[in-house]
Short mmCIF file of the C-alpha atoms (twelve columns), coordinates in Angstrom:
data_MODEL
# 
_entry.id   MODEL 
# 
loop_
_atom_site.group_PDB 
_atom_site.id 
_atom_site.type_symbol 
_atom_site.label_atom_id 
_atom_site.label_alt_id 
_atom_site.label_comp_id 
_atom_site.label_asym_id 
_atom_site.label_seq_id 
_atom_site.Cartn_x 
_atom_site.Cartn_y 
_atom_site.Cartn_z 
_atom_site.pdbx_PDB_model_num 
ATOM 1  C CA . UNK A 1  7.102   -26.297 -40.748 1 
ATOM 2  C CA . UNK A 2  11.089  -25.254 -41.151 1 
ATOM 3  C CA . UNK A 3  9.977   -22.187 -38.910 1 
ATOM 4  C CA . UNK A 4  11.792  -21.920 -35.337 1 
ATOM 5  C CA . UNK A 5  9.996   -21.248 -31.812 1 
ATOM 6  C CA . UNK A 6  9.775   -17.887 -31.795 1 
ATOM 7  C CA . UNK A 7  11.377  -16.837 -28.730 1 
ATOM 8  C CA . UNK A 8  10.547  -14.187 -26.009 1 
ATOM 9  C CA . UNK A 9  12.887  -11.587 -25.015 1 
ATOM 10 C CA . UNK A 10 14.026  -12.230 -20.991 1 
ATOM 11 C CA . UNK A 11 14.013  -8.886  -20.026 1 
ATOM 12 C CA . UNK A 12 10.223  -7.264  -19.282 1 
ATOM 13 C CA . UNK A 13 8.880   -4.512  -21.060 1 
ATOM 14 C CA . UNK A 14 7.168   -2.092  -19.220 1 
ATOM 15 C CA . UNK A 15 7.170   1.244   -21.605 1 
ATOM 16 C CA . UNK A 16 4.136   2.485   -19.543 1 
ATOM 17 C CA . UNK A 17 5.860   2.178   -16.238 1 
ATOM 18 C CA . UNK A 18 8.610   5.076   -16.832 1 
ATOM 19 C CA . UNK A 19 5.245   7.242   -17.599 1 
ATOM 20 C CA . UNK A 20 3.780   5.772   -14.730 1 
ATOM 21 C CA . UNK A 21 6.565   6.471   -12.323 1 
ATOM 22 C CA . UNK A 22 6.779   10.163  -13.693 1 
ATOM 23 C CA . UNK A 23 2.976   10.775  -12.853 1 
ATOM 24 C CA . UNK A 24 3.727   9.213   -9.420  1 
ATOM 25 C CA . UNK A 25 6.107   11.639  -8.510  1 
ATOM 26 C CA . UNK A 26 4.636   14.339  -9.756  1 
ATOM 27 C CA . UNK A 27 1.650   13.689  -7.699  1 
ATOM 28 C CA . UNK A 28 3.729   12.935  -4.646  1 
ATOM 29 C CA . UNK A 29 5.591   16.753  -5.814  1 
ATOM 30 C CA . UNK A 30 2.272   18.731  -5.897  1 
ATOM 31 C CA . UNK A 31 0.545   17.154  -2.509  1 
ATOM 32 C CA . UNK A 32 3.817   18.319  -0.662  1 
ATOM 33 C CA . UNK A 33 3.324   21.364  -2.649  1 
ATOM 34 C CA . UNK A 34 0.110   21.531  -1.656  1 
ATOM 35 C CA . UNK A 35 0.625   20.788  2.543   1 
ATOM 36 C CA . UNK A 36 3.599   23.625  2.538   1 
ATOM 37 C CA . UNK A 37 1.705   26.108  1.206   1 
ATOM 38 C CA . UNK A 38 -1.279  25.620  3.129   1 
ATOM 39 C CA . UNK A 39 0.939   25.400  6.009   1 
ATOM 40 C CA . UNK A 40 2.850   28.684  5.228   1 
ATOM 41 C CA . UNK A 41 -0.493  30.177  5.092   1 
ATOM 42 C CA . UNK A 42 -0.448  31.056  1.366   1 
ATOM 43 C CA . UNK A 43 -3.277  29.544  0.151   1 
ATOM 44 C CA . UNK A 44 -6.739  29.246  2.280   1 
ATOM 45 C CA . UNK A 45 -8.103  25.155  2.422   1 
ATOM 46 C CA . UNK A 46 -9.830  25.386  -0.647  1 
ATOM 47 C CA . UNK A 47 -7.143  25.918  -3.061  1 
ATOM 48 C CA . UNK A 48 -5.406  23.546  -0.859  1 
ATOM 49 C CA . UNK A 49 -7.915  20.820  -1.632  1 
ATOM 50 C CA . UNK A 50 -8.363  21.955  -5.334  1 
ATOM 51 C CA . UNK A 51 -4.273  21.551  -5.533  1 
ATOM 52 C CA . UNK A 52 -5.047  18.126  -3.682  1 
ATOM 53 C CA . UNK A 53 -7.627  16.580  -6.045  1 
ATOM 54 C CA . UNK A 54 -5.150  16.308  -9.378  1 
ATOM 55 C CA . UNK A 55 -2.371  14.866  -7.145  1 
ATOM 56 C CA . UNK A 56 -4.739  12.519  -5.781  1 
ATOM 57 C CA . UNK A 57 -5.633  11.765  -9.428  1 
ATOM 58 C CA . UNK A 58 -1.689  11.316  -10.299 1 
ATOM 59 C CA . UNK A 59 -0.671  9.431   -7.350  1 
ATOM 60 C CA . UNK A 60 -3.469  6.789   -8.082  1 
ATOM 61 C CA . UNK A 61 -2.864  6.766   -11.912 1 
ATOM 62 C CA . UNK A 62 0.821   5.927   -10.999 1 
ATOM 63 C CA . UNK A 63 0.168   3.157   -8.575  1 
ATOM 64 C CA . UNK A 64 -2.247  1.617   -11.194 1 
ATOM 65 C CA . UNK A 65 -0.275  1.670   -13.702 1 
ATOM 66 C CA . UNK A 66 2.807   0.592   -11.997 1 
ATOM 67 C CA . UNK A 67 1.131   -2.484  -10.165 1 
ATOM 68 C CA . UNK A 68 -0.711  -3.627  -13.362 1 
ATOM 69 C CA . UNK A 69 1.814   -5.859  -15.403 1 
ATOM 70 C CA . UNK A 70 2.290   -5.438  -18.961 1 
ATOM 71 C CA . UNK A 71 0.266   -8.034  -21.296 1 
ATOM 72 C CA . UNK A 72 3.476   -10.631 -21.979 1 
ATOM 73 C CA . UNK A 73 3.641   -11.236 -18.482 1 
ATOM 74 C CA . UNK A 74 -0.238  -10.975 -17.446 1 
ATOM 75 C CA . UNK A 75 0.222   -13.805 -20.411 1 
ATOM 76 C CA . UNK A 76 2.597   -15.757 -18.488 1 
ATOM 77 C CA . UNK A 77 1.272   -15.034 -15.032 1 
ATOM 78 C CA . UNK A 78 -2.183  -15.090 -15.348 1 
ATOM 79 C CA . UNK A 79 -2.975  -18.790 -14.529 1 
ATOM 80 C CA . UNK A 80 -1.662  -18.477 -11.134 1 
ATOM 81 C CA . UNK A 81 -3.177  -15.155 -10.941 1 
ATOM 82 C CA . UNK A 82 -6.814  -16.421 -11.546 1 
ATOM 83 C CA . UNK A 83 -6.300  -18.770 -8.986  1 
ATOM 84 C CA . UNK A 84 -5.154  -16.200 -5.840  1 
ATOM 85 C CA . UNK A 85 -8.327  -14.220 -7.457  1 
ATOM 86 C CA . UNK A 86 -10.348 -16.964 -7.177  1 
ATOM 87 C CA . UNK A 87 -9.614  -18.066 -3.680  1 
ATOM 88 C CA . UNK A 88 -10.035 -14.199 -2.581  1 
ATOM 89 C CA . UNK A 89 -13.293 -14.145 -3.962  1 
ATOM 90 C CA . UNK A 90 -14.136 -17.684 -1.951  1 
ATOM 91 C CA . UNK A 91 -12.876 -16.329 0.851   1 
ATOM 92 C CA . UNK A 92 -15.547 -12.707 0.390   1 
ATOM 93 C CA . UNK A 93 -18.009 -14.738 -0.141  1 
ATOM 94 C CA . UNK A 94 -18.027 -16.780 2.668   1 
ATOM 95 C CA . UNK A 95 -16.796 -13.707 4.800   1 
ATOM 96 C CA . UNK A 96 -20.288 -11.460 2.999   1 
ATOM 97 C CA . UNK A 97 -22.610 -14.644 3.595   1 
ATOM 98 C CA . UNK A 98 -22.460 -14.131 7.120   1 
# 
């Protein structure tokens, strides 16, 4: 029972979020990519959508990622969390009931 607290580190750890933001700009890269060549008149609309479709995927991927916190803080956030959740899902409900 000698053993101390164990104590957490201050600064957050987000090793996903560096991947995250990568993905997110690369998404954000190939839609641009995607409007100037359609634009230019290089490719036809449906390579411009087929160029459109894996940036969407990126793009959302990134945003994910980067909103979702990593599990130390979910950990230390979560209570309050579970209670905005909670008062959003009153707040469908009652909004869906009519």
């Amino acid at each position: 029972m000698d053993a101390e607290p164990r104590r957490e580190d201050p600064r957050p750890r987000r090793p996903l979020a560096r991947a995250a933001a990568w993905c997110l700009a690369a998404g954000l890269v190939l839609a641009a990519a995607a409007v100037a060549c359609l634009a230019l008149g290089a490719i036809n609309p449906r390579q411009a959508i087929a160029l459109a479709i894996p940036s969407i995927l990126l793009t959302a991927g990134g945003v994910i990622v980067v909103a979702l916190p990593d599990p130390m803080t979910a950990r230390r956030q979560g209570f309050r969390a579970g209670l905005r959740v909670g008062s959003l899902a009153r707040r469908w409900r009652s909004i869906f009931r009519r």
